[in-house]
C-alpha positions in Angstrom: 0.0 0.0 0.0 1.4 3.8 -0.7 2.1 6.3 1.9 -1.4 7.6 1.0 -2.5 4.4 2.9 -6.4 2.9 2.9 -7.9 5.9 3.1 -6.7 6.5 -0.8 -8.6 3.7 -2.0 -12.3 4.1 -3.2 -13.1 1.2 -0.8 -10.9 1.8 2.1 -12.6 -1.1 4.3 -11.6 -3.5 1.2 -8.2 -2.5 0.8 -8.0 -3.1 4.3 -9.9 -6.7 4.9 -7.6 -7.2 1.7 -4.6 -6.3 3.6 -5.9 -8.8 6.8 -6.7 -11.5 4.4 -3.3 -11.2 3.1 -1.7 -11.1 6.5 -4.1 -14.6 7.3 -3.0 -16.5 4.0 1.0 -15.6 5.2 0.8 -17.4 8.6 1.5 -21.0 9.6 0.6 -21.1 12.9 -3.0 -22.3 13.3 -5.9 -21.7 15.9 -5.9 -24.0 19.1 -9.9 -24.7 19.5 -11.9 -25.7 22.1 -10.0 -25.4 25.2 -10.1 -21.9 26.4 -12.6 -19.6 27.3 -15.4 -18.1 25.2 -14.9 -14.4 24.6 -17.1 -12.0 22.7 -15.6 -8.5 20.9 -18.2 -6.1 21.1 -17.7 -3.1 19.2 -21.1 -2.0 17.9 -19.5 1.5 16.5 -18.0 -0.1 13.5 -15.3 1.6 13.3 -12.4 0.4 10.9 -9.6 2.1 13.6 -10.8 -0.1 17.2 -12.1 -2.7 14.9 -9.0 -3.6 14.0 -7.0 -3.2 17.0 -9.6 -6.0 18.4 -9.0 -8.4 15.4 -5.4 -8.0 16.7 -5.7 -9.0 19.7 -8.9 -11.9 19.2 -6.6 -13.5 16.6 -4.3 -13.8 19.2 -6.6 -15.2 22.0 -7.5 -17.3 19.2 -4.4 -19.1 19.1 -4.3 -19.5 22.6 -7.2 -21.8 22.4 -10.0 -18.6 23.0 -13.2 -19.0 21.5 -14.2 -15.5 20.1 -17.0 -14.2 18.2 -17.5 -10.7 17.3 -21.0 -8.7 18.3 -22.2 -5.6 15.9 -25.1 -3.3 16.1 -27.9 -2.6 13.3 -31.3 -0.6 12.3 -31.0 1.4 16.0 -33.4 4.7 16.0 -30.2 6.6 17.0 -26.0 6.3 17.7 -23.4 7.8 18.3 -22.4 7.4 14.8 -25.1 10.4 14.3 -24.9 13.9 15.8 -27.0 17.3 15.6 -24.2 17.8 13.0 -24.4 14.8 11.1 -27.6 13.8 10.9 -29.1 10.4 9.9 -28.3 9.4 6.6 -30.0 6.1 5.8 -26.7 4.8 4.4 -24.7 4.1 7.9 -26.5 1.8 9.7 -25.5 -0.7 6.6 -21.7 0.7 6.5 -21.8 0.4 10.2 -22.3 -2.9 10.1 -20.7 -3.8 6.8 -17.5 -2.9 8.2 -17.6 -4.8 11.2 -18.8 -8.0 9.1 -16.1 -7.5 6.0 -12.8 -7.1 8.6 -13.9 -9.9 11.1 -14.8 -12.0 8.2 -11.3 -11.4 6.6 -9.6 -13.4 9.6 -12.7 -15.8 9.3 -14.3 -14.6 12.6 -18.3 -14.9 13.0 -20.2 -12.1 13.1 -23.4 -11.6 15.9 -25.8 -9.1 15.3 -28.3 -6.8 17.6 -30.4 -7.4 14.4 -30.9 -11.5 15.0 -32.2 -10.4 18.9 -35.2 -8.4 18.1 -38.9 -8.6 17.6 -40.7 -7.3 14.4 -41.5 -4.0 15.4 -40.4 -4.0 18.0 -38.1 -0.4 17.8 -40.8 1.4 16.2 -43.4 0.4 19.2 -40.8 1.0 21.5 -40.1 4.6 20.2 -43.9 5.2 20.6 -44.5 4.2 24.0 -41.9 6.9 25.2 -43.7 9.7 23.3 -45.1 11.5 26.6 -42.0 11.7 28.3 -40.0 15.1 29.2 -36.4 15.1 29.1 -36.1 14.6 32.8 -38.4 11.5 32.8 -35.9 10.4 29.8 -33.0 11.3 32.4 -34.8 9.5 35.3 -36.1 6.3 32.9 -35.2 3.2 33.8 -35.4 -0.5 32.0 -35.2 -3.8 33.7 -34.1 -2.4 36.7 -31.2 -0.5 35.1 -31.0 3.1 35.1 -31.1 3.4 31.4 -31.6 7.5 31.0 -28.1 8.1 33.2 -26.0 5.0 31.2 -27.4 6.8 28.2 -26.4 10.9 29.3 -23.3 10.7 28.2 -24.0 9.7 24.7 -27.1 11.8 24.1 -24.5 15.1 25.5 -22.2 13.8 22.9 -25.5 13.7 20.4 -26.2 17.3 21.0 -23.0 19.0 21.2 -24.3 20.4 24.6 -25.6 19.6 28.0 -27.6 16.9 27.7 -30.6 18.5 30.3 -32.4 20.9 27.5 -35.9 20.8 27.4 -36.0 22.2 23.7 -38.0 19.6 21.4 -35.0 18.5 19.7 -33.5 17.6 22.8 -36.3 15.7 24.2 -36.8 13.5 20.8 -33.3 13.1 20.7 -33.4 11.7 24.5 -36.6 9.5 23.2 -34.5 7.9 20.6 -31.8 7.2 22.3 -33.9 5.7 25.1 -35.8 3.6 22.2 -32.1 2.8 21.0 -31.2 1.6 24.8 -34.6 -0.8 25.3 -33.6 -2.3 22.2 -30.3 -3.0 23.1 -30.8 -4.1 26.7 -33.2 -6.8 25.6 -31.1 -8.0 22.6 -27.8 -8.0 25.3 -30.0 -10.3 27.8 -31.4 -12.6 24.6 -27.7 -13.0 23.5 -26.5 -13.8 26.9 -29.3 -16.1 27.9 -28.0 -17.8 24.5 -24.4 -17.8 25.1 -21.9 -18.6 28.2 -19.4 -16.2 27.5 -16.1 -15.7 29.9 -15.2 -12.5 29.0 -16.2 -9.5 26.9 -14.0 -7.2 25.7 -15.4 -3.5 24.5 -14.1 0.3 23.9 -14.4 2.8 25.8 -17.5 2.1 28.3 -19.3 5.6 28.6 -20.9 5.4 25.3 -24.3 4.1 25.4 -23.7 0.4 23.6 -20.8 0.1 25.9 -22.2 1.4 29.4 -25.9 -0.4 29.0 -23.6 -4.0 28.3 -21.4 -2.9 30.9 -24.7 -3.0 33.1 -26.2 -6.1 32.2 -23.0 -8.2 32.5 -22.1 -7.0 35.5 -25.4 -8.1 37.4 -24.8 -11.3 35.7 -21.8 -11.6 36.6 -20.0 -11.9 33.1 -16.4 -9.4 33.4 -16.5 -6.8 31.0 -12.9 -5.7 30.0 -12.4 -2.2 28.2 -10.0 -0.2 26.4 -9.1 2.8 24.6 -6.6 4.2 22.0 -4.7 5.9 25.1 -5.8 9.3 26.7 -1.8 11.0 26.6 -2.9 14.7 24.9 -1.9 14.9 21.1 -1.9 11.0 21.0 -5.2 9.6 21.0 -6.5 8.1 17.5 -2.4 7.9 17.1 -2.3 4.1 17.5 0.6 4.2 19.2 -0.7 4.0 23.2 -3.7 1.7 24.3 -5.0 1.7 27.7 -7.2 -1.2 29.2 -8.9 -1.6 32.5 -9.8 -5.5 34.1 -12.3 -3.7 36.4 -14.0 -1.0 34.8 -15.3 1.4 32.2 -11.5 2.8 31.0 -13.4 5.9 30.1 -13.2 6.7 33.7 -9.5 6.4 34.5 -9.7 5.0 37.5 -7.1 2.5 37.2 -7.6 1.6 41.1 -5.3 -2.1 41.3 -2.5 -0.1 39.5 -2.9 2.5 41.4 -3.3 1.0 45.2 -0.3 -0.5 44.3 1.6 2.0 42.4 1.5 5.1 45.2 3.5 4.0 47.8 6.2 3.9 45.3 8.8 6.6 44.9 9.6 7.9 41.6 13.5 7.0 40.5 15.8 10.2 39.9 15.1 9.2 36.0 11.1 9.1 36.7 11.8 12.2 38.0 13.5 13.9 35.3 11.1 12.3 32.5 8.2 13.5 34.1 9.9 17.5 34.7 10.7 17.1 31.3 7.0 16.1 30.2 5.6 19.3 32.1 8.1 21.7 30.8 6.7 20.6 27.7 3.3 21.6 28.6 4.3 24.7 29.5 6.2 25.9 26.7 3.1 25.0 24.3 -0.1 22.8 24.2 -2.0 21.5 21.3 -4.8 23.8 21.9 -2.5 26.8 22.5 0.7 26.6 20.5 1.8 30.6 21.2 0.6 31.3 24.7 1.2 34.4 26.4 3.4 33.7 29.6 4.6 36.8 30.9 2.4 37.9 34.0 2.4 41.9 33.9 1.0 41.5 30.1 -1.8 38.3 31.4 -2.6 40.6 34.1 -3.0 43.8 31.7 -5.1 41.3 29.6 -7.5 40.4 32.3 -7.8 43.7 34.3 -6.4 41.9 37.4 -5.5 43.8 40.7 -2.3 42.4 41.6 -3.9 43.6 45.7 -7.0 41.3 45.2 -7.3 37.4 45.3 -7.9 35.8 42.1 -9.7 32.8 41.7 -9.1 30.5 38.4 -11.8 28.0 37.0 -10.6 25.8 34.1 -14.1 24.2 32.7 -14.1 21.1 30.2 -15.7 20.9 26.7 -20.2 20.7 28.9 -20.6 17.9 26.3 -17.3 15.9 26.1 -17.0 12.2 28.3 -14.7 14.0 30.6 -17.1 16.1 31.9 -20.6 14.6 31.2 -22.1 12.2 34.4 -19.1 13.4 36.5 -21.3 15.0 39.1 -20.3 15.1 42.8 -21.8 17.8 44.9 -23.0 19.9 41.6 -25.7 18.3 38.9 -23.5 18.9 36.0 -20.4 21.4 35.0 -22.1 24.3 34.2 -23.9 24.5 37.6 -20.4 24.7 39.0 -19.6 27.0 36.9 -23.0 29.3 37.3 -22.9 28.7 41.3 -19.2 30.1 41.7 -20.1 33.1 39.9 -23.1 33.9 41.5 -21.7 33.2 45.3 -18.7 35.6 44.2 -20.2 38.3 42.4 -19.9 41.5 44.0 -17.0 40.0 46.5 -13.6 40.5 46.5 -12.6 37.9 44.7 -11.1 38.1 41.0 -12.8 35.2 38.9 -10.8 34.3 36.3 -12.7 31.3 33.9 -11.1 29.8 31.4 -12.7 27.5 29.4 -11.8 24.7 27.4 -10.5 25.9 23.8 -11.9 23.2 22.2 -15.5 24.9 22.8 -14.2 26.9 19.9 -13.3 23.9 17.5 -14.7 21.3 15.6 -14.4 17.5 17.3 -14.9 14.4 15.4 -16.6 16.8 13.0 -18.7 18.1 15.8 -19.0 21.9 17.0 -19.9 23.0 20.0 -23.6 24.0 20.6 -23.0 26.0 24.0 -20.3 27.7 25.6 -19.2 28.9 29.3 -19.8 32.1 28.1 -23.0 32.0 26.6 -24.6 30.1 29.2 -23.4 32.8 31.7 -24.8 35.7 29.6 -27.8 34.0 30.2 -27.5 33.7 33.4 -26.2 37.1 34.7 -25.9 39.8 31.7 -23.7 41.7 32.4 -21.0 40.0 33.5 -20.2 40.6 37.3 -17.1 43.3 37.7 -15.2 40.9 39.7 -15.4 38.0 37.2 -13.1 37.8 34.1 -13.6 35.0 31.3 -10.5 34.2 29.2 -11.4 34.4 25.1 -9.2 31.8 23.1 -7.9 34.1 21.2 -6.5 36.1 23.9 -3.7 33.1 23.8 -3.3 33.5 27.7 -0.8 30.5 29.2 -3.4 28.0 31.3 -0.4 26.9 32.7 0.9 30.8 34.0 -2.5 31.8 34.8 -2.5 29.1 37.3 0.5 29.8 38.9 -1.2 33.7 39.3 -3.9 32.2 40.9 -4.3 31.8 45.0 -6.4 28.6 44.0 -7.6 26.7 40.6 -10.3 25.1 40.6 -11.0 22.2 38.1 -14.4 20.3 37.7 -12.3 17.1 36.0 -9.7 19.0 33.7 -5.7 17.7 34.9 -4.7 20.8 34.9 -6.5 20.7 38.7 -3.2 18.2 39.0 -0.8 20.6 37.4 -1.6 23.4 39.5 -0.4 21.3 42.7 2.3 20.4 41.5 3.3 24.1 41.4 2.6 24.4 44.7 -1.5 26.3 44.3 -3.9 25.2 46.2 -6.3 22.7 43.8 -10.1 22.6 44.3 -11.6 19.7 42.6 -15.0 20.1 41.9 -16.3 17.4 39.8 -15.1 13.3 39.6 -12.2 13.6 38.0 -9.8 10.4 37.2 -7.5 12.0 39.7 -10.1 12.9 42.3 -9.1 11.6 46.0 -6.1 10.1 45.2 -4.6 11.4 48.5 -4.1 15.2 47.4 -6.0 18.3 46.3 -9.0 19.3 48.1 -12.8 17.5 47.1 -15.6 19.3 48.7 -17.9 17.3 50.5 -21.1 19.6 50.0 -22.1 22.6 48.2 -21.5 24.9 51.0 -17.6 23.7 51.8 -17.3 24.5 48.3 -18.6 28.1 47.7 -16.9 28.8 51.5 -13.4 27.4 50.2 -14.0 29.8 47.4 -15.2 32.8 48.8 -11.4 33.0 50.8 -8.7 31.5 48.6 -5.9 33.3 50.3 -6.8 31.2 53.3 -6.3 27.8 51.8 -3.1 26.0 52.6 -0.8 25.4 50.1 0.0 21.5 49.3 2.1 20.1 51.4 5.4 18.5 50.2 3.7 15.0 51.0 0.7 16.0 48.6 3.2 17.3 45.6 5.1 14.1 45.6 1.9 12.0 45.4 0.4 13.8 43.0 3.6 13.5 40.5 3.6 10.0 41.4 0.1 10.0 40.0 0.4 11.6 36.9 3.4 9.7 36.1 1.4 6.3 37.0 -1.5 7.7 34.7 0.8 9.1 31.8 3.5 5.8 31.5 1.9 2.8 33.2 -1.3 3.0 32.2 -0.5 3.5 28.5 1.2 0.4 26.6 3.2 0.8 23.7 1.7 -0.8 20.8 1.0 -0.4 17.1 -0.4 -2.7 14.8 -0.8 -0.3 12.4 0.3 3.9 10.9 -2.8 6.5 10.3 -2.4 9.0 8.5 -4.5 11.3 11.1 -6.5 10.7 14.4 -8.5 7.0 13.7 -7.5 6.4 10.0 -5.7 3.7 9.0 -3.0 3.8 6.5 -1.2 0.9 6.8 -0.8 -2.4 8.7 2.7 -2.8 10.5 2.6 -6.8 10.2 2.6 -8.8 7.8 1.8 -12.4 8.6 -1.0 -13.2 11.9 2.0 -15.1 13.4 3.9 -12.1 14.5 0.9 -12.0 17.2 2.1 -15.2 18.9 3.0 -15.6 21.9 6.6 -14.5 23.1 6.5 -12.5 19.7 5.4 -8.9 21.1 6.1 -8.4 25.0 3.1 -5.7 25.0 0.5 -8.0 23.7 1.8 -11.0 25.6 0.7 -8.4 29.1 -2.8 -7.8 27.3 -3.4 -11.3 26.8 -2.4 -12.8 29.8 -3.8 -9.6 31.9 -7.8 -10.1 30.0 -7.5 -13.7 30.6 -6.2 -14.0 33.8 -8.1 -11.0 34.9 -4.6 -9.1 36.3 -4.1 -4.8 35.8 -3.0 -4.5 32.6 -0.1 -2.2 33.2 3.1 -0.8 31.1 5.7 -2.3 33.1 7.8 0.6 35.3 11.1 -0.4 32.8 8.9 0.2 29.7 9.7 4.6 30.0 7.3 4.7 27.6 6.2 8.6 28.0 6.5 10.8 25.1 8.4 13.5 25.8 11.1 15.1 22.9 13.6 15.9 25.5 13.0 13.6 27.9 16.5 12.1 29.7 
C-alpha cells in the first residue's frame, strides 16, 4: 500500500480486509480450539480504527485456544455514529455494520448481530410508547431495573453537542431515541446472553451508550466486561501508538484503582523524576490547543484587568458535552452548575474570577462543534457579566499553565490541569469526579456549601504540602507511563484512519513475539491490571532524559 494508505482507496474497508486477508494466508501457525474460554468483541460503533485493533488482539486469544466471536449493532433509532451535525443518513446503519462484518470476516471470525435479537417492530413500538415523556423523565427512565436514561447521558450530551438536560424539542426527541435505541439493546444483550456462556467481553471505551448499558447487564450477571481505549496521553489519542485497558472498569473513567493502590506507595527514580519535569516543561512551553501562549504575568494581568492587591480565583471548565465532563457530578448536577454557582456566590465580592474554558469549545471534534459555551450560558444567566469576574477568550492566547500559577487557588471540575496546579505548589479545588479525584491530594468538597466557603477565601487555603506534591507527580506519572502500553499494529495517517498495517503475517501476534501483547493477553485472561511495566519509560516526551 502507498504512503497515502487505505484511506486513498475508493473502498478503504476492502483495501484493508484485503490487507488482513493477506496477512491470514502468510501465517503458519493455526488456531488451538476448544479449550479456552469463550470471549465475545463487542464493538457496535464499527469503526475500521478499534475494529481492528480487536481483530489483533482476538486473533491472538484465538491461538491461545479462546473462542471468540464478534457482536455488531444494526437498524437502532439513533447512535453515536449520528450527531446534531451529522444527521441520519439512511446509508450508515449498513456501512456500520458492513465494516464490522467484511474485517472480522477477513480473519474468518463470525459475526453476531443486535439485528438476530429483536422482535418485528419491535423499535418502532418501542419509540412510541416513550412519546409522553419530558427530558427529565428520559434522564430519570429506567429498563429492567437499570438506570437506562443516566448509562445513556453521556451519549445523548455527545448527540447534542451540549448539556444533555435541555428541554428544547430537539433535545427531548433526541433523549426519546436514544432511550428507544437503549430498550432495544438491553433486551437483545439479555437474549444473546441467555443464548451464550461467554467468559469474558471485551469492549471500547464504556461511557458510550452500547458500551455502558452492556457494561450494566453483565455485570449483574456476573460476566467481566474488560475495556480499552486508544490511550488518553494529549496529542496521541486516535495515534495508534498508546492503548489503555482496565480489568475492572469502564476505561473511560481512568480510575485504574489495582494499579494505582499498588503503584503510590512507590517513589519515583531520579530518572522518573526527570522524565516526568521534562513532560511538564513541555506543557508549558506550548499545548495543542495553545501553540503561542502568552506567559509573561504583567501583560496576562494587563489582559485580564487583574488587581495584583486582590485574590484571584481560576476556574478551568471542560468541553459541557465531552466524556470528561458529562455524568461526573459530585456535589454539583453537572459542569455548568459549577460554573453558574461560583459566579453567583462571588459576584460583587472580592474575589477576581478568572474562567477559562476549554479551547476546544471553539473547534470542531470528530466533526462536531460546539452548541454552547461557558460564556453563553453565563450571559444568560447574569448579563452583564459581574465586575469581579473575568472570562479568558481563546484568542486572547493567555498561558493556562501561568495563569494558574497567578492564581491563590484553581479550581477544576475534571480537567488535569487541577493536577498541574499542585504540583506548582497552588492550592487545587476539585469540583467534579475527576480520574484523579481523591487520590490522596488536592481538596474534594464534600457539600455545596464547603465549596462556595473554600471559594469565597482563597488566600486562606493552605498550600499543598510537600507530602501532597510528591503524590500527585507519582500519579500523573502512573497515569501518563503505566497506564498506557506501547503498541502499534498499524500507521494513520491522522486521528482513527488507517493507512497501513505494521505486520505482515498473523503469526507475528504469537506468543513471546510482542512483550506488550503477551501483558494484554495474559492480563484479559487472567483478569490481572493491565499495566506498562515501570522499565517500559514509555512517556513521550522530545527531551525527555
Amino acid at each position: 500500500m502507498a504512503d497515502g494508505g487505505f484511506a486513498l482507496s475508493d473502498d478503504p474497508v476492502g483495501a484493508l480486509a484485503d490487507a488482513l486477508r493477506a496477512c491470514r494466508d502468510k501465517a503458519l501457525l493455526r488456531p488451538r480450539h476448544g479449550d479456552g474460554p469463550r470471549v465475545l468483541f463487542a464493538n457496535m460503533r464499527g469503526g475500521a480504527f478499534l475494529l481492528t485493533f480487536e481483530l489483533m488482539l482476538a486473533h491472538r486469544l484465538r491461538l491461545d485456544g479462546s473462542e471468540v466471536e464478534f457482536l455488531s449493532c444494526r437498524n437502532l433509532p439513533t447512535c453515536n455514529n449520528r450527531s446534531i451535525d451529522r444527521p441520519e443518513p439512511e446509508f450508515i446503519c449498513e456501512g456500520c455494520a458492513s465494516t464490522t462484518q467484511r474485517l472480522a470476516g477477513a480473519l474468518d471470525f463470525p459475526v453476531r448481530s443486535i439485528k438476530d435479537f429483536r422482535r418485528p417492530g419491535q423499535v418502532q413500538a418501542t419509540h412510541e410508547s416513550l412519546r409522553h415523556l419530558s427530558t427529565r423523565e428520559c434522564f430519570d427512565f429506567s429498563h429492567r431495573g437499570l438506570p437506562v436514561g443516566r448509562l445513556c447521558e453521556v451519549s445523548v450530551s455527545r448527540h447534542l453537542c451540549r448539556d444533555a438536560i435541555a428541554d428544547d424539542d430537539f433535545a427531548t426527541e433526541t433523549w426519546r431515541k436514544y432511550l428507544a435505541s437503549a430498550i432495544t439493546l438491553i433486551d437483545a444483550y439479555e437474549a444473546l446472553l441467555n443464548e451464550t456462556s461467554y467468559d469474558l467481553i471485551v469492549a471500547p471505551n464504556g461511557d458510550f451508550f452500547w458500551y455502558n448499558l452492556l457494561y450494566a447487564v453483565a455485570e449483574r450477571r456476573g460476566v467481566r466486561v474488560a475495556s480499552y481505549e486508544s490511550g488518553f496521553l494529549p496529542g496521541y489519542c486516535g495515534s495508534g501508538g498508546y492503548w489503555s485497558f482496565d480489568n475492572r472498569d469502564r476505561v473511560s473513567r481512568l480510575r485504574f484503582a489495582d494499579g494505582w493502590n499498588a503503584w503510590r506507595d512507590e517513589p519515583l527514580s531520579d530518572a522518573e523524576n526527570a522524565r516526568l519535569d521534562a513532560w511538564i516543561r513541555e506543557q508549558y512551553r506550548d499545548s495543542f490547543y495553545n501553540p503561542n501562549p502568552v506567559d509573561d504575568p504583567a501583560a496576562i494581568r494587563e489582559m485580564l484587568h487583574l488587581d495584583p492587591a486582590r485574590p484571584v480565583v481560576t476556574l478551568f471548565s471542560n468541553v459541557s458535552w465531552d466524556g470528561a465532563a458529562v455524568d461526573r457530578r459530585t456535589v454539583f448536577f453537572s459542569m455548568m452548575e459549577w460554573v453558574e454557582q461560583t459566579v453567583a456566590h462571588l459576584a460583587g465580592t472580592d474575589v477576581q474570577v478568572v474562567i477559562r474554558p476549554h479551547p476546544a469549545e471553539d473547534m470542531v471534534m470528530e466533526g462536531n462543534r460546539s452548541r454552547e459555551s461557558v460564556a453563553g450560558r453565563l450571559a444568560l444567566k447574569c448579563d452583564p457579566l459581574p465586575a469581579n469576574v473575568r472570562i479568558v477568550r481563546n484568542d486572547d492566547r493567555v498561558s493556562s499553565y501561568e495563569l494558574l500559577r497567578m492564581s491563590d487557588a484553581v479550581v477544576a471540575y475534571t480537567s488535569k490541569i487541577g493536577l498541574e496546579a499542585l504540583l506548582h505548589g497552588v492550592p487545587a479545588i476539585i469540583a467534579g469526579d475527576a480520574h484523579f479525584a481523591n487520590r490522596g491530594f488536592g481538596r474534594h468538597p464534600a457539600s455545596v456549601d464547603e465549596y462556595l466557603r473554600w471559594v469565597e477565601s482563597p488566600a486562606d487555603l493552605s498550600a499543598p504540602t510537600k507530602h501532597e506534591i510528591e503524590i500527585a507527580r507519582r500519579y500523573l506519572y502512573f497515569f501518563l507511563n503505566r497506564t498506557h502500553l506501547q503498541l502499534r499494529f498499524f500507521e494513520t495517517s491522522r486521528p482513527f484512519e488507517i493507512s497501513r498495517l505494521c505486520i505482515s503475517s498473523l503469526d507475528e501476534l504469537a506468543e513471546g513475539r510482542i512483550p506488550e501483547l503477551d501483558l494484554i493477553v495474559d492480563g484479559l485472561l487472567n483478569n490481572r491490571p493491565i499495566l506498562a511495566p515501570r522499565e517500559a519509560d514509555s512517556l513521550p516526551v522530545a527531551d525527555a532524559v
